[in-house]
Each structure stands twice: as C-alpha cells, then as structure tokens.
C-alpha positions as CSV (number, residue, x, y, z in Angstrom):
1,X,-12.1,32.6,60.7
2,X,-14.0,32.5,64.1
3,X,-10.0,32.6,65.7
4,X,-8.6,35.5,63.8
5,X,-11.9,37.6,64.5
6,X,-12.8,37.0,67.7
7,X,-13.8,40.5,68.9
8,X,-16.2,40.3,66.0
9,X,-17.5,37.1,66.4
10,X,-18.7,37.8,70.0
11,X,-20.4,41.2,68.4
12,X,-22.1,38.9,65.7
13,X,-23.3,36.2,68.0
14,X,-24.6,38.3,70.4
15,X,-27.5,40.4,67.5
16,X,-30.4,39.2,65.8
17,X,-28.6,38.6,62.3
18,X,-32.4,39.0,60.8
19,X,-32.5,42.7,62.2
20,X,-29.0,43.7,61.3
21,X,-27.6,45.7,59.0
22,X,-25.9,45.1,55.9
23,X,-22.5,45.2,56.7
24,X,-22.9,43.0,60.1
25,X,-24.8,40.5,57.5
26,X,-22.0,40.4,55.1
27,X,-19.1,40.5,58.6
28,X,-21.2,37.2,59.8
29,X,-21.3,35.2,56.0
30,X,-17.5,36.3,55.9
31,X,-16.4,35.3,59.2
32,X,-18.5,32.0,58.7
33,X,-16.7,31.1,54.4
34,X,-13.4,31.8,54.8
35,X,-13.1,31.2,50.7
36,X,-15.5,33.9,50.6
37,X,-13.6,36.1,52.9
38,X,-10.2,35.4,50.8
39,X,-11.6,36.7,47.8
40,X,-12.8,39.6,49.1
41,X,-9.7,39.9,50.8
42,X,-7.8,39.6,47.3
43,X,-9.6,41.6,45.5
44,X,-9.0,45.0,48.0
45,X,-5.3,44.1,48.2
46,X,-5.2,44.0,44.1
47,X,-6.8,47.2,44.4
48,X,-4.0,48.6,46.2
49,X,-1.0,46.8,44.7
50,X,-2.5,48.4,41.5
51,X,-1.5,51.4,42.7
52,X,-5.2,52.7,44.2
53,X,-4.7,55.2,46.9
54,X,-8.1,55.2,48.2
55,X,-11.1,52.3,47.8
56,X,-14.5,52.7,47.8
57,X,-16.1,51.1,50.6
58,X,-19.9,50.6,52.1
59,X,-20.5,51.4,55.8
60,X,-23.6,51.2,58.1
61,X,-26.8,51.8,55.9
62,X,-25.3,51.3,53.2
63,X,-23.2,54.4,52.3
64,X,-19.7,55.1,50.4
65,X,-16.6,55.8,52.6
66,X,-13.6,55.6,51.5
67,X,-10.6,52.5,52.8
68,X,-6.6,53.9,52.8
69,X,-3.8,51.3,53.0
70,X,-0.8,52.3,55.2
71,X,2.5,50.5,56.0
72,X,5.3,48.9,54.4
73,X,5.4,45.3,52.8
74,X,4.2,42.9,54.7
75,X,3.0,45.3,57.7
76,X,-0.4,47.6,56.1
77,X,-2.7,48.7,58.3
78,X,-6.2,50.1,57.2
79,X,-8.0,52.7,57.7
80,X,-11.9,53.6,56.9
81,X,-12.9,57.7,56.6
82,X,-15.7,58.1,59.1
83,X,-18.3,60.5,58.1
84,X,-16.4,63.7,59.9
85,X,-14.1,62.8,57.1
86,X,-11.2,61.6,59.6
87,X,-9.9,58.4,59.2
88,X,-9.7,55.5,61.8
89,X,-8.7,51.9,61.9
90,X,-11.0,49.4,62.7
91,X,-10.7,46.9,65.5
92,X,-10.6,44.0,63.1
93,X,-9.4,43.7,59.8
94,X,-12.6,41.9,58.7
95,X,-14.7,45.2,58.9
96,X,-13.0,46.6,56.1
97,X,-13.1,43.6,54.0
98,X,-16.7,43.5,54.7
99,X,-17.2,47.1,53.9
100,X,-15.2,46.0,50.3
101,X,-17.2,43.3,49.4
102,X,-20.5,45.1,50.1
103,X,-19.4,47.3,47.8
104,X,-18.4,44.8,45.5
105,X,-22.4,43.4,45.6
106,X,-24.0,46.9,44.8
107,X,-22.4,47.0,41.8
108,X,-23.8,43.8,40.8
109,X,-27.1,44.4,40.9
C-alpha cells in the first residue's frame, strides 16, 4: 500500500505515531495491512452501490463528517465535508477510507 499512498506515507513516517491522532493511527495500520485496508475499502463502496448518498465518516478528534461519492463507473472520486460544511477531495484516497473505518470502530465499542 506504501506505492499507491505515497504522499501519505511520507506524512506518517515523518510524526510520532504515539502522539497522533486517531485517524493518522488508523491511515498508518491501513497503509501498513492492505487486507485491512480492502475491507474497509469494501465496505464504503457497498455503502454507496446500495444506493447511500452520503456516509458517515470520523475526522481529526474524532468527529462525524459526512463522505459523497462522485463520478461514473469505474471513475468516483470522493469527497469529505469539512466543517464550513463545503466539501473537498482529499489528496489520497486512503484518508477517506480511514475516516470510514474509524467510524466503523466507534460503533463497536
């Protein structure tokens, strides 16, 4: 995952993972078990192939936003509703997948 990421990777490599935050601690265990990553990855495009508009998401310290899908088959791009409520796309798809599956964890607890 290290080669489809790299941009992130650097990021990652360069912080005290001990210090971070959530979502940089659930980007590094992603970017590091690509099984893990895949069904996190899964699991957000079910979401929209079921017909879901909008995702619920977890961004820095651990608040909801809200992840979009746009594009055609085969070409989606995604987008993540900053807290000014406008939406942007990330640098890296792994963000958002991160964002996903840290929501995915609050709701197991």
């Amino acid at each position: 995952m290290l080669n489809y990421f790299p941009k992130t990777a650097d990021y990652l490599n360069s912080i005290d993972i001990n210090q971070a935050d959530p979502i940089d601690k659930k980007a590094k265990e992603l970017i590091y078990d690509e099984a893990a990553y895949e069904r996190a990855s899964q699991a957000l495009r079910r979401r929209f192939a079921r017909g879901a508009d909008e995702v619920e998401g977890m961004d820095r310290g651990e608040k909801l936003t809200k992840i979009k899908r746009k594009g055609s088959i085969g070409k989606y791009h995604y987008m993540l509703m900053g807290e000014d409520g406008s939406w942007n796309e990330p640098d890296e798809r792994i963000w958002v997948v991160a964002m996903y599956a840290l929501w995915q964890d609050s709701k197991k607890r």
